[in-house]
N, C-alpha and C positions, 0 to 999 in steps of 0.2 A: 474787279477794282484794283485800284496799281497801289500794290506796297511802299509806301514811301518810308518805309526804313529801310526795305533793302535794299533802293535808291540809292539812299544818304551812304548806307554801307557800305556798296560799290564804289561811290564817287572816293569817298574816306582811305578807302583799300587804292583806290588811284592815282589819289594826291599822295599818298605816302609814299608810292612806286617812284612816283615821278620826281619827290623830292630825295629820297634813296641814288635815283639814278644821278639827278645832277650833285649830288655832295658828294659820289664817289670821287675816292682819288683815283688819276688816271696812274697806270701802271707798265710799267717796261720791264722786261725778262731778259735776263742777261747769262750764259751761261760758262762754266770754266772748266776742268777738274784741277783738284788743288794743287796749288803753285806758291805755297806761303815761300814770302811775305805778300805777294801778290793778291793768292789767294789765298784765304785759310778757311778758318772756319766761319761757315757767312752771320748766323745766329748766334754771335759770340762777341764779347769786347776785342776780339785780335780777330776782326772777318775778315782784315786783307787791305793791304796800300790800294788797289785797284776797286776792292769794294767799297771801303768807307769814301773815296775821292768820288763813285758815281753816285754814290746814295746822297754824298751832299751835296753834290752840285744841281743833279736833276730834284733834292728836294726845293731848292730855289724856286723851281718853275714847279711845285706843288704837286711832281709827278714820284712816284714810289719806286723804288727798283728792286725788284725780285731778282735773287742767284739761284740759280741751277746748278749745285754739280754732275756733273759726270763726264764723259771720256771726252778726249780735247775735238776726239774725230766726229762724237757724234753731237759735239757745240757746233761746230763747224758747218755738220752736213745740215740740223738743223735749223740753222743761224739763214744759211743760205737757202733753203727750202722755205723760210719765213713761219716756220714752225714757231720761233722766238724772235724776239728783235736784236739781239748782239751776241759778241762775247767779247771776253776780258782776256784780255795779254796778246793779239792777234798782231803778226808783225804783215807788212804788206802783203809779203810773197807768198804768205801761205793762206792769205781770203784777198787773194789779188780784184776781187769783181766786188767784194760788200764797201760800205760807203765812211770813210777815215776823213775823222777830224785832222784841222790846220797843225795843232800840236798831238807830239806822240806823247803819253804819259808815262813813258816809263823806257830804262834802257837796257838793254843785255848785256853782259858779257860772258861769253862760253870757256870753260875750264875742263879738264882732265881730272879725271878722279879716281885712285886706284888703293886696295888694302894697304893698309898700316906697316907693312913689313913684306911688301916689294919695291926692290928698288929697280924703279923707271922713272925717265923725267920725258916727257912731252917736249919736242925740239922742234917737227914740223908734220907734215900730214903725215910722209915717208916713215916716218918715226914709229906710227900704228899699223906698220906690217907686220901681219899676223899675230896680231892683238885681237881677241875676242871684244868686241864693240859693245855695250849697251845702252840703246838709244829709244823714244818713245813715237809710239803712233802718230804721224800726222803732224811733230813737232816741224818747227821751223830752224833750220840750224847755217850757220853762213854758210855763203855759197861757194867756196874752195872747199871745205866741207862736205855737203851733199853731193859734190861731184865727185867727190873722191869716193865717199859712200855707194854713192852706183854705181861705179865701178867698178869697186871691189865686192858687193855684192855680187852682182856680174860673174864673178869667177868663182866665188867661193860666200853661197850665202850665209851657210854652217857660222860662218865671222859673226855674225849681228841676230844679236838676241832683241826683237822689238818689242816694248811694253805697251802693254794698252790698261782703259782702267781710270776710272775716278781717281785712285792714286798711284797712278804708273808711277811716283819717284820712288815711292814705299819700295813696290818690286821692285823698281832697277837698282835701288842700294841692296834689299835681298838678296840679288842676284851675282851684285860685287862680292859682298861678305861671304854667302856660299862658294864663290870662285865657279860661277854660270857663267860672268865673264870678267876680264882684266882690264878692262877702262870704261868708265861710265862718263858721259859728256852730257853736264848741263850747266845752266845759268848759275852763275857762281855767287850772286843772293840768298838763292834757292837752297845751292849744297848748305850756305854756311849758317842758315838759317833752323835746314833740317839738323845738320850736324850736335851745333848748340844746344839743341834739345831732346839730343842723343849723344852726350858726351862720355859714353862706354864705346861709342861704334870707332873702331882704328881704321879711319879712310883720312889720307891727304893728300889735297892740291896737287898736283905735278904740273902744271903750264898752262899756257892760253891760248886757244886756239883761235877765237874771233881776232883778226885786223884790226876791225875798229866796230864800236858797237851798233845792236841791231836794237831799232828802233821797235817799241810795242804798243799799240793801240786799245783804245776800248773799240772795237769797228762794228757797224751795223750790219744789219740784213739788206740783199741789193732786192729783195723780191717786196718789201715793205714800205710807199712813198713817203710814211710816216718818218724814215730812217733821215731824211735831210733835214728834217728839224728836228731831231736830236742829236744831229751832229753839230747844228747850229747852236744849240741850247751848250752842249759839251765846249765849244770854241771860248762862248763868253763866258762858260762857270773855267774853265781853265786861265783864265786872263786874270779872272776876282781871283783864285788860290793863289798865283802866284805872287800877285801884289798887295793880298792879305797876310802872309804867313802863312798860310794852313799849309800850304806844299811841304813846306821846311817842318813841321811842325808833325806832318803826317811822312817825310825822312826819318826824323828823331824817332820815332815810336817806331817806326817797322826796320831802323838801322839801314836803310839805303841813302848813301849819301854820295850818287851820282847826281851829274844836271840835268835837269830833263829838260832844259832849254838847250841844251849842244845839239848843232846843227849837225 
């Protein structure tokens, strides 16, 4: 004789699956290691210029965005493997094959950074001979820059202390203040960001080494077809920020008050 409760039961147990599956929100995975103001802490009211601009644009289009920290190398490797679908702060050159929205979100400019109580000024690459370097894995850095870096790797690698790490900046200022090495080069948001909130630590500015600045992305995964319509979704939620306020407003709070509309 057939059960018609556990009929009813199964059916009951199926419709609730089914309506479970379709009310889920859909969800993107985005990954970094921390780059405050970029990125900070992502479960936090300061998660980061880069985070709160994805989470409110993709929540438009009713999709969630999850952050990932860890090492920038292995967002990268798994960004590209389609392990995850993005990451946060990627400038071309360095995910030349993942898929980049029409505008970049955000802009660099690379600085010189050296203890409290040496006196050096940064003048041109020449400038950083036989200077202990500290720089991070995998980062992207202009390209008068890297070329000068492999080169002089090249000769003498003992020069370049490279960081890796969910928070490689942590270590490479570590590594200034212990005197591991004599110039630290990064985004100069980033130092003056960390700095501020470390205002016992004796590091300043000495120069700028970027030209002109380097453009950064939210960029997708190339192994993901889903990656061209989030790139499309990112084109038109960046068009409403800029012509709503929220850009300018999401400057104010994180303190960057570069354009991100310069060409």
């Amino acid at each position: 004789m057939i059960d018609m409760r556990k009929i009813i039961f199964i059916f009951i147990i199926s419709l609730l699956y089914q309506i479970n599956n379709a009310c889920a929100k859909e969800k993107i995975v985005l990954a970094s290691d921390i780059w405050c103001p970029y990125i900070c802490t992502p479960n936090s009211d300061f998660p980061g210029y880069m985070v709160e601009m994805a989470r409110d644009i993709f929540a438009e289009f009713d999709i969630e965005v999850e952050v990932k920290i860890t090492s920038w190398h292995k967002a990268l490797k798994d960004a590209k493997n389609g392990k995850i679908n993005g990451v946060l702060g990627a400038m071309k050159s360095d995910a030349y094959d993942f898929i980049f929205p029409e505008t970049h979100q955000a802009l660099d400019v690379t600085k010189c950074y050296i203890r409290g109580d040496e006196d050096w000024k940064y003048k041109d690459l020449t400038s950083l001979d036989g200077k202990k370097i500290g720089l991070i894995l995998n980062y992207e850095y202009p390209y008068e820059l890297s070329q000068y870096v492999i080169k002089q790797y090249r000769k003498n690698p003992k020069l370049f202390e490279i960081a890796t790490g969910e928070e490689a900046v942590d270590h490479s200022v570590d590594n200034l203040i212990s005197g591991k090495i004599d110039v630290y080069i990064e985004n100069h948001h980033v130092m003056e960001m960390y700095l501020a909130n470390k205002k016992h630590l004796e590091i300043k500015e000495v120069g700028t080494v970027s030209t002109t600045p380097e453009k950064l992305y939210i960029a997708f995964s190339p192994k993901n077809a889903t990656s061209y319509d989030y790139v499309q979704f990112l084109n038109r939620g960046m068009a409403d920020y800029k012509n709503s306020g929220k850009l300018l407003k999401l400057y104010q709070k994180y303190g960057i008050y570069q354009d991100v509309e310069k060409k």
